[in-house]
Each structure stands twice: as structure tokens, then as C-alpha cells.
Biotite code that builds the C-alpha atoms (Angstrom):
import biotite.structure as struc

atoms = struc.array([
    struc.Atom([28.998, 11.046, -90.321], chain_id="A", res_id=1, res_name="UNK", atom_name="CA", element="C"),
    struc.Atom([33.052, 11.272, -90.794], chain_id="A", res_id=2, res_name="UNK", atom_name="CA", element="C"),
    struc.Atom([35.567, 12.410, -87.673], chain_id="A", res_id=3, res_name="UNK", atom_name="CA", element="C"),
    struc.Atom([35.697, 15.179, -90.138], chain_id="A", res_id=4, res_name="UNK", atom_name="CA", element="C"),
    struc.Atom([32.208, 16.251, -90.300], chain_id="A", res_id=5, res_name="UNK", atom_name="CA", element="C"),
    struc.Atom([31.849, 15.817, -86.078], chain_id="A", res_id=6, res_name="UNK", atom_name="CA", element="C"),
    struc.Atom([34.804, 17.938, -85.881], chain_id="A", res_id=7, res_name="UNK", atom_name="CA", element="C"),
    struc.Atom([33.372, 20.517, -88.273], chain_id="A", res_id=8, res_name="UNK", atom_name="CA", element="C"),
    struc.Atom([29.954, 20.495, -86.100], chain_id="A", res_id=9, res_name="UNK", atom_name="CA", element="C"),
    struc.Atom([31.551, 20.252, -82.611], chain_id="A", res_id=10, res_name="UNK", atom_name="CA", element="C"),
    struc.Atom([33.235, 23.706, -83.507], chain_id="A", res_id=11, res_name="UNK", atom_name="CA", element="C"),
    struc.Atom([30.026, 25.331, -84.978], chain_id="A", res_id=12, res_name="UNK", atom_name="CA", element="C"),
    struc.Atom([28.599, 24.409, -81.676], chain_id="A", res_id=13, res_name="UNK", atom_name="CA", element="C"),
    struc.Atom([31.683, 25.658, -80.020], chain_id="A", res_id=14, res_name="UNK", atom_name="CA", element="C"),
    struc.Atom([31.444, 28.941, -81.754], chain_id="A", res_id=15, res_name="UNK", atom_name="CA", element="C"),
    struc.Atom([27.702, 30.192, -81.035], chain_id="A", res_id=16, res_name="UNK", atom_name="CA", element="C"),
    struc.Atom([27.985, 29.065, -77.444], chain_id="A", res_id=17, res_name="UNK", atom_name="CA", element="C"),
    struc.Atom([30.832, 31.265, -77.044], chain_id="A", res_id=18, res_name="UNK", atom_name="CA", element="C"),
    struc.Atom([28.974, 34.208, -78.849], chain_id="A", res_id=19, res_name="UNK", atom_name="CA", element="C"),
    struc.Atom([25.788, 33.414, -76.815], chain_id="A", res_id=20, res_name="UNK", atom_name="CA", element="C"),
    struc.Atom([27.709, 33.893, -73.487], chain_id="A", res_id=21, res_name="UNK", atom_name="CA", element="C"),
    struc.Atom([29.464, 36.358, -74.753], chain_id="A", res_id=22, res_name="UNK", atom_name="CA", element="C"),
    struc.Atom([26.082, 38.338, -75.518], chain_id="A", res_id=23, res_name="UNK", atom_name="CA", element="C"),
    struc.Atom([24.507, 37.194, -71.828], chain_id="A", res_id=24, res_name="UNK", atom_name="CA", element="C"),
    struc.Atom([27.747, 38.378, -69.619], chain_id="A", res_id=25, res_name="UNK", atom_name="CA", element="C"),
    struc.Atom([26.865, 41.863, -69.164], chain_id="A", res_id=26, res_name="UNK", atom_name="CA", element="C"),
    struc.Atom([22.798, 41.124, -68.575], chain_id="A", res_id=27, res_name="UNK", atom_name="CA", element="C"),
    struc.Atom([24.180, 39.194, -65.709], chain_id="A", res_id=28, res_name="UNK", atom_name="CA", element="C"),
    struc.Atom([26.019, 42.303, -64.548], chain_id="A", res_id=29, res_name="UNK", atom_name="CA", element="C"),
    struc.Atom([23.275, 43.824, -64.704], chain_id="A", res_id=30, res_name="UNK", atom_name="CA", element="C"),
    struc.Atom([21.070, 41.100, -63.091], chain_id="A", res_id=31, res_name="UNK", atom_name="CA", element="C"),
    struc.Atom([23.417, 41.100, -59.996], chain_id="A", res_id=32, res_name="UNK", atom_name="CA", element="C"),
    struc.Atom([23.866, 44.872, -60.039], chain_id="A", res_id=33, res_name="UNK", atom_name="CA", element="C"),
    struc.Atom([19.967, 45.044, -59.551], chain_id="A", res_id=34, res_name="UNK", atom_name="CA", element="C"),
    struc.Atom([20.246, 42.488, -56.888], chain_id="A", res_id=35, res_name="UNK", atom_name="CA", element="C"),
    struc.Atom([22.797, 44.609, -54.920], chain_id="A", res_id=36, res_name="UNK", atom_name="CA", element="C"),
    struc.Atom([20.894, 47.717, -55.394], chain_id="A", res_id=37, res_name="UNK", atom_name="CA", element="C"),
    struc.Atom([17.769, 45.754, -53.758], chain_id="A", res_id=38, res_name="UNK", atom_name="CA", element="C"),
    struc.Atom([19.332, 44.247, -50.849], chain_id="A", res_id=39, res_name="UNK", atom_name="CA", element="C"),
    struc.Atom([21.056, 47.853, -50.564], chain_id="A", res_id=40, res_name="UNK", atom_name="CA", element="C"),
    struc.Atom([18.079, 49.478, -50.116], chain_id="A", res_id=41, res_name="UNK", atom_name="CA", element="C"),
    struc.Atom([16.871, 46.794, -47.582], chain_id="A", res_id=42, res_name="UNK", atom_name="CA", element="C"),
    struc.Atom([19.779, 47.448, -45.586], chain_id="A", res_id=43, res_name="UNK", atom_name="CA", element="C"),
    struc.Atom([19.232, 51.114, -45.356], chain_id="A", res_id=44, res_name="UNK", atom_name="CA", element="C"),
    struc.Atom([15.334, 50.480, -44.466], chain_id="A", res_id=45, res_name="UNK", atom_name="CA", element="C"),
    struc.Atom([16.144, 48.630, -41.659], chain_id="A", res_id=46, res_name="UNK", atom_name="CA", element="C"),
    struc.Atom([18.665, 50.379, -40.081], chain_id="A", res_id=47, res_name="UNK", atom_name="CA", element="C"),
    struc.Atom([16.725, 53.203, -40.488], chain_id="A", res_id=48, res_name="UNK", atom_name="CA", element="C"),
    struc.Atom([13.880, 51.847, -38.884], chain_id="A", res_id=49, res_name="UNK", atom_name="CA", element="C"),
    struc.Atom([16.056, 50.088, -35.905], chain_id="A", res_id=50, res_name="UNK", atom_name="CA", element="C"),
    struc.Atom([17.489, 53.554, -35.424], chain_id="A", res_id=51, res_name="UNK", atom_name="CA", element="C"),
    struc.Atom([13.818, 55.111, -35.482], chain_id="A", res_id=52, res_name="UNK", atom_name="CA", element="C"),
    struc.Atom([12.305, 52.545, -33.132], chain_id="A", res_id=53, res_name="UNK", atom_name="CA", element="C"),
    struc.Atom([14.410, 53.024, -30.516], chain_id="A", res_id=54, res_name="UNK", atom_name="CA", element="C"),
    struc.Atom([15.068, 56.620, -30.611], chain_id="A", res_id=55, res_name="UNK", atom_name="CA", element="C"),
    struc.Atom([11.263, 57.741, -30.859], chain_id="A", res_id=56, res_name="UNK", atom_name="CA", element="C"),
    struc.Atom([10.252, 56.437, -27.701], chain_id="A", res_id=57, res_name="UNK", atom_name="CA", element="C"),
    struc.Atom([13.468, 57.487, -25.572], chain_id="A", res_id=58, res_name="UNK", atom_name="CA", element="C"),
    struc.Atom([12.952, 58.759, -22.137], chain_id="A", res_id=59, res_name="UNK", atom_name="CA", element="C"),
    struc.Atom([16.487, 60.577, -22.562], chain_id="A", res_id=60, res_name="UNK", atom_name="CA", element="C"),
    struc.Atom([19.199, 60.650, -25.089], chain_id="A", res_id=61, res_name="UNK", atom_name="CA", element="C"),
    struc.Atom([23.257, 61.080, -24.351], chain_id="A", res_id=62, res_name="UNK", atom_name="CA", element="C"),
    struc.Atom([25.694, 61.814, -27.210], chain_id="A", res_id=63, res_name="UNK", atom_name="CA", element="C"),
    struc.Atom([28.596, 59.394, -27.443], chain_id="A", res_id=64, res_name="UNK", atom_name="CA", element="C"),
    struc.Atom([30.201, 62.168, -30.036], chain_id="A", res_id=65, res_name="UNK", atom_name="CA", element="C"),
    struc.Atom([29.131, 62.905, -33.519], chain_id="A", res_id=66, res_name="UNK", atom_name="CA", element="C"),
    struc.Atom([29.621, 58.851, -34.228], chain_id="A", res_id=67, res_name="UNK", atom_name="CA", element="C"),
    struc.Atom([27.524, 57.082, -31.456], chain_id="A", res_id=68, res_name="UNK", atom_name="CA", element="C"),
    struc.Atom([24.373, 57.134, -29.576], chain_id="A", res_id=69, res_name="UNK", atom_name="CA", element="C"),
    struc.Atom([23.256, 55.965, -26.064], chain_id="A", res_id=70, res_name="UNK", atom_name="CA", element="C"),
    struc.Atom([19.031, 55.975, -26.014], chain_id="A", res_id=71, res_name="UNK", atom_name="CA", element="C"),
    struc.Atom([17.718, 55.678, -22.516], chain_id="A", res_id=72, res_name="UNK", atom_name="CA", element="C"),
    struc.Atom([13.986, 54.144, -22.622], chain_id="A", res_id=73, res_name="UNK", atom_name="CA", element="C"),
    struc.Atom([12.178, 52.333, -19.046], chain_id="A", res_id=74, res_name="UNK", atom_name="CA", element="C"),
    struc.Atom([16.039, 51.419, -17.428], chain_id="A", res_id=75, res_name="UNK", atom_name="CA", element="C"),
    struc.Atom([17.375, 50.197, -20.376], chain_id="A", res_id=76, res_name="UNK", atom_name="CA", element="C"),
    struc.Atom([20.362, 52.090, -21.895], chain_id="A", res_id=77, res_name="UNK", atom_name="CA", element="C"),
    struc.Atom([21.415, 50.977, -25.509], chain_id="A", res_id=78, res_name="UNK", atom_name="CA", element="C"),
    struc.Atom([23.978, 52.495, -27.343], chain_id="A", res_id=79, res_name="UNK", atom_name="CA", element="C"),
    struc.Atom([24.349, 52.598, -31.201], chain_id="A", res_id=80, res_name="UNK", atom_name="CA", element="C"),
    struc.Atom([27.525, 52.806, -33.502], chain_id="A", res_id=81, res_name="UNK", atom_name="CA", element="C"),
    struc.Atom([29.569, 51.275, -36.072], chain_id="A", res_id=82, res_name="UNK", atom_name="CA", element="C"),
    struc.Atom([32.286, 48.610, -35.185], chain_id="A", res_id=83, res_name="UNK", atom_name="CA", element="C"),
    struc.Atom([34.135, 46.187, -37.337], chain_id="A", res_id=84, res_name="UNK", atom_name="CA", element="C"),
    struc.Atom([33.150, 42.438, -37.100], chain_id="A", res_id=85, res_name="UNK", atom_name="CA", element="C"),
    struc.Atom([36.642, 40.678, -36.106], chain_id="A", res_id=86, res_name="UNK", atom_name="CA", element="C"),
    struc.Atom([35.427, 37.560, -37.600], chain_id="A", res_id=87, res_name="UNK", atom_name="CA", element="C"),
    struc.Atom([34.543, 38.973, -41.562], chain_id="A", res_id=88, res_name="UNK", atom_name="CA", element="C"),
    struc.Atom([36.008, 42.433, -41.303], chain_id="A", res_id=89, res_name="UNK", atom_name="CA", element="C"),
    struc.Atom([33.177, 43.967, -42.322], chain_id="A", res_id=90, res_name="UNK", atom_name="CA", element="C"),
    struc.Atom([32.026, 47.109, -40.446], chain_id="A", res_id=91, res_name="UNK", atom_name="CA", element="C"),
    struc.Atom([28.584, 46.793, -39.316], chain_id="A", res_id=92, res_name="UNK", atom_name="CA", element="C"),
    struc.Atom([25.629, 49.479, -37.406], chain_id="A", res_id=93, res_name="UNK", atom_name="CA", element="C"),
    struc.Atom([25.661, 47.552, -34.160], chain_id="A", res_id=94, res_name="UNK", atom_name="CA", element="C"),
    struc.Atom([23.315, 47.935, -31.566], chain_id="A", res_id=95, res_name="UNK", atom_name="CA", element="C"),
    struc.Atom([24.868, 47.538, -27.601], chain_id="A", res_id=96, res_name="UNK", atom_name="CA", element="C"),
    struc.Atom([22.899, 46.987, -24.570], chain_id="A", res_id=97, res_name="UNK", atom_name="CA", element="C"),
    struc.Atom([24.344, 47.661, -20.440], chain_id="A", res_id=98, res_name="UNK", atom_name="CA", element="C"),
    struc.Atom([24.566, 44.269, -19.791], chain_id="A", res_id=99, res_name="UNK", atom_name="CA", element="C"),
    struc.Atom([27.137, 43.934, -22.366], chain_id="A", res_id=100, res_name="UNK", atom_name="CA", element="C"),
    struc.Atom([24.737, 42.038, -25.356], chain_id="A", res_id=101, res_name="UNK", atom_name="CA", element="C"),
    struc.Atom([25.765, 43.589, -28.893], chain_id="A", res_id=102, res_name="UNK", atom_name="CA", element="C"),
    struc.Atom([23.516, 43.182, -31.826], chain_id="A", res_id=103, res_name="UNK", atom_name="CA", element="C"),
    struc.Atom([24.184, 43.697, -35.247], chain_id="A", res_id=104, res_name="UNK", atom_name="CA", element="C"),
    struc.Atom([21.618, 45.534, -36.989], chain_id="A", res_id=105, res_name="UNK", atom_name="CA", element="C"),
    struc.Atom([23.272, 45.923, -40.909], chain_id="A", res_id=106, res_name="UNK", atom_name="CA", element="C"),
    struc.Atom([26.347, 45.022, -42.551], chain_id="A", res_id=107, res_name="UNK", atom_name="CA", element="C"),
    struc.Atom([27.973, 47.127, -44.795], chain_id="A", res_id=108, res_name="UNK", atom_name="CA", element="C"),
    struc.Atom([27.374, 50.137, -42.978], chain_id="A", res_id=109, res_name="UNK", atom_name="CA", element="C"),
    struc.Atom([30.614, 53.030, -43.240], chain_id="A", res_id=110, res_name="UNK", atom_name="CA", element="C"),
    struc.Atom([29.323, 55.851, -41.926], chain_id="A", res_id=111, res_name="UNK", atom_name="CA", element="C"),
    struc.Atom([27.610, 56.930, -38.997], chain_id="A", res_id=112, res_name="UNK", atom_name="CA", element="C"),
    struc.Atom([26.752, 60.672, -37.944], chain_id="A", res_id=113, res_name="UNK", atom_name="CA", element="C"),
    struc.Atom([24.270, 62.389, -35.039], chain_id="A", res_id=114, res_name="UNK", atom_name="CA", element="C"),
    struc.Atom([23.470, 66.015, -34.876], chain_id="A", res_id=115, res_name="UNK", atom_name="CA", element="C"),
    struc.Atom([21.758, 67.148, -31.540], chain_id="A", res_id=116, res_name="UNK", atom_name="CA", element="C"),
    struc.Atom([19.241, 69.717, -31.345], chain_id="A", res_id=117, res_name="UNK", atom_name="CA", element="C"),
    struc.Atom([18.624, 70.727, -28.209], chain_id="A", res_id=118, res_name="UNK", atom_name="CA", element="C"),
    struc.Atom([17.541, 73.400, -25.648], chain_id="A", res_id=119, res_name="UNK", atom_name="CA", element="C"),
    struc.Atom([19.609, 73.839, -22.223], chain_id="A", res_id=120, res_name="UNK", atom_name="CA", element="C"),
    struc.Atom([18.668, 71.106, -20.417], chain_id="A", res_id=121, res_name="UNK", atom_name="CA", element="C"),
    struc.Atom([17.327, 68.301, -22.863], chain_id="A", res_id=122, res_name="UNK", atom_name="CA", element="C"),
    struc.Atom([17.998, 67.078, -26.318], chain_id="A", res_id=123, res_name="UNK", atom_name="CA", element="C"),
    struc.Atom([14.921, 67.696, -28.617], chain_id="A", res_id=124, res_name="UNK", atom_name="CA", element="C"),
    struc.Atom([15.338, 66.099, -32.124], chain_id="A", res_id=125, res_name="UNK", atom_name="CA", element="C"),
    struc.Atom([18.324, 64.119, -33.018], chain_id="A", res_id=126, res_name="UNK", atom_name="CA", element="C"),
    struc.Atom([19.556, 64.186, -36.920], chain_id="A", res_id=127, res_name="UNK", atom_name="CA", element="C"),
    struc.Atom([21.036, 60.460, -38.152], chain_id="A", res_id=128, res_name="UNK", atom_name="CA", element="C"),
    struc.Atom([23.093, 60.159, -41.351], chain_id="A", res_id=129, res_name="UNK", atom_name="CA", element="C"),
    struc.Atom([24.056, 56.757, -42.108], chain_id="A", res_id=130, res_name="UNK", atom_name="CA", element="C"),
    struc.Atom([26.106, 55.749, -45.194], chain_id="A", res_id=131, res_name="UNK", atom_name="CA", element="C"),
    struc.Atom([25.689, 52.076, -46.519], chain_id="A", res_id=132, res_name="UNK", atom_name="CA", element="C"),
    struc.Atom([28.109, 50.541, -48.988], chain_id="A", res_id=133, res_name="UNK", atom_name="CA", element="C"),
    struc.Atom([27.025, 47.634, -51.292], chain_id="A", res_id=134, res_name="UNK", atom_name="CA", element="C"),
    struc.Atom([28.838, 44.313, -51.233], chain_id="A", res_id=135, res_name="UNK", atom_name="CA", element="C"),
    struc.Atom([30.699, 45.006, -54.267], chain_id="A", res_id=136, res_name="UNK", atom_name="CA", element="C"),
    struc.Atom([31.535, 47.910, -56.664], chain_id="A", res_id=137, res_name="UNK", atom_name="CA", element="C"),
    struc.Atom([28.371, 47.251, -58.816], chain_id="A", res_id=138, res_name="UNK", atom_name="CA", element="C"),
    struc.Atom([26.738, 49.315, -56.724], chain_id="A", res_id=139, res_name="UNK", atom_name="CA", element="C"),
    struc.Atom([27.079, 53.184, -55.403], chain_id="A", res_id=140, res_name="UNK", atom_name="CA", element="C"),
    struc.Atom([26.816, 53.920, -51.804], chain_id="A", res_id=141, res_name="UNK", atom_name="CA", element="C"),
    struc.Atom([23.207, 55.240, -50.286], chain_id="A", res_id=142, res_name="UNK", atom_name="CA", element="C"),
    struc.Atom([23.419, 58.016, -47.771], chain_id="A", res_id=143, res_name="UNK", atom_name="CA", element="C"),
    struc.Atom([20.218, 58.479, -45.946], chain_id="A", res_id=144, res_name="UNK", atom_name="CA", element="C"),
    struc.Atom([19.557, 61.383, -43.402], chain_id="A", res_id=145, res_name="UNK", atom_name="CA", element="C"),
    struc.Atom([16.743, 61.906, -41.195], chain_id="A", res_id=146, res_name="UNK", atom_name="CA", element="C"),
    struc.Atom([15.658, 63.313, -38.044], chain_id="A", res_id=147, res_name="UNK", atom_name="CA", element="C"),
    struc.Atom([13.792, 62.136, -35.069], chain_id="A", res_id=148, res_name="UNK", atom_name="CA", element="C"),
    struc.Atom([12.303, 63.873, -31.886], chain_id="A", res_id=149, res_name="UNK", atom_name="CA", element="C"),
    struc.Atom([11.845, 61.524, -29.210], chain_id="A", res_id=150, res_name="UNK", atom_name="CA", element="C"),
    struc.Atom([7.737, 61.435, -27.732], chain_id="A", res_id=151, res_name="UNK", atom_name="CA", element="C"),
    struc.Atom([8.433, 60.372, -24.314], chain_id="A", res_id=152, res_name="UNK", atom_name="CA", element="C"),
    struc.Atom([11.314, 63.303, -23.583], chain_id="A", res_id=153, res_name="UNK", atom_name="CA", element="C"),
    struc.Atom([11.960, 63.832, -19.877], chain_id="A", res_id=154, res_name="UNK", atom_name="CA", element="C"),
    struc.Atom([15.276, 65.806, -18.216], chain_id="A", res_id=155, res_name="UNK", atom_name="CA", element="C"),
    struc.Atom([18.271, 63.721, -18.205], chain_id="A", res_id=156, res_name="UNK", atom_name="CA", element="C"),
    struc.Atom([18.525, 62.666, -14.023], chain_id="A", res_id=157, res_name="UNK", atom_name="CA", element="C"),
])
């Protein structure tokens, strides 16, 4: 085989590799989009269920405004909101206890609403909305909303 010949083959080579990545780019866009979506929805099932866990047995629940939650359940008091991780940046549900411990519970997470339903003296059903963001723009943000009405409800002391 002749320089020539090697050359002539090395750029044929050259060639359909190019048009073979070329043609597998965007199934890896969509490959990681999937990916995101996944670990998206993970995000939102576990905040969701952090959230749910600890405000369905509350003896009492205080507002902290529209944007954070204090859940009172056998002398603990924990409060929930969204706060910015100094370290990444990234804002994150967090999860606070009274001794001063803070938890994160999901990364990610921009937006954090309660609604209070209540009568005079107690707060009856409490309704979360929670806004997660994926890591990148592949992926649209997931709202989620629900509502939960604490079992163990007893007047605030």
C-alpha cells in the first residue's frame, strides 16, 4: 500500500466517523434529556414525601409566611424552606431542626409555597406547591401541588 493510498483511506475513515457522530449527537441529547427528566421526577418524589412525612403526623403546625413551615410533632419543632447552599449556589428544600441541625432534602428546588386552611383556633389541611428545576435547560421545570391534613391535630399551646 502507497503513502498515497493510506492517505486516501485514513480520510475515508475520517469522513464516516465524522458523519456517524454527527448522526449520534442529538440521540445523546436526548439520552441525557431522559436522564434529567428521571432524576427530576425523583427529586420531586422525595421532597414530596419528606414534606408528607412530617406534616401528616404533626401535633401542631405554625406558618413561617407563604414560603416556610415549622411542624411541631412529640417536642420536636422542624421547620421547612428553601435556602441557597453557600458552598455550590444551588438553592435547595432544606429541612431545620431547634437544635440548630439543617438537612437538605432536594437540590434544585426554586419554589416553595404553603396555603393554610384553617378554623379559629387550629390549622386543618395545609396546601404545598413546590417547583423543581432540572440541572440544565434540557429539561422543563415540574410544579407539584398537594395538600395534607395532619392526623394527630391538637390546639397550638
Amino acid at each position: 500500500m502507497t503513502a498515497l493510498e493510506m492517505l486516501v483511506a485514513m480520510g475515508i475513515v475520517v469522513t464516516v466517523s465524522g458523519v456517524a457522530f454527527t448522526l449520534l449527537d442529538p440521540n445523546q441529547r436526548v439520552y441525557r434529556a431522559q436522564l434529567e427528566a428521571a432524576d427530576l421526577q425523583q427529586r420531586v418524589r422525595v421532597a414530596v414525601e419528606a414534606l408528607r412525612m412530617d406534616l401528616l403526623p404533626a401535633e401542631a403546625i405554625r406558618s413561617y409566611g407563604d414560603d416556610a413551615i415549622m411542624v411541631l410533632r412529640g417536642g420536636d419543632a422542624r421547620i421547612f424552606c428553601l435556602q441557597r447552599d453557600a458552598a455550590t449556589g444551588v438553592s435547595q428544600l432544606r429541612r431545620e431542626s431547634a437544635d440548630g441541625g439543617s438537612v437538605p432534602i432536594v437540590d434544585h428546588a426554586v419554589a416553595l409555597r404553603f396555603e393554610y386552611f384553617d378554623d379559629v383556633v387550629q390549622v386543618r389541611r395545609v396546601r404545598v406547591t413546590l417547583r423543581l428545576q432540572g440541572e440544565s435547560r434540557l429539561v422543563p421545570d415540574q410544579e407539584v401541588r398537594f395538600d395534607v391534613s395532619p392526623r394527630n391535630r391538637h390546639p397550638p399551646g
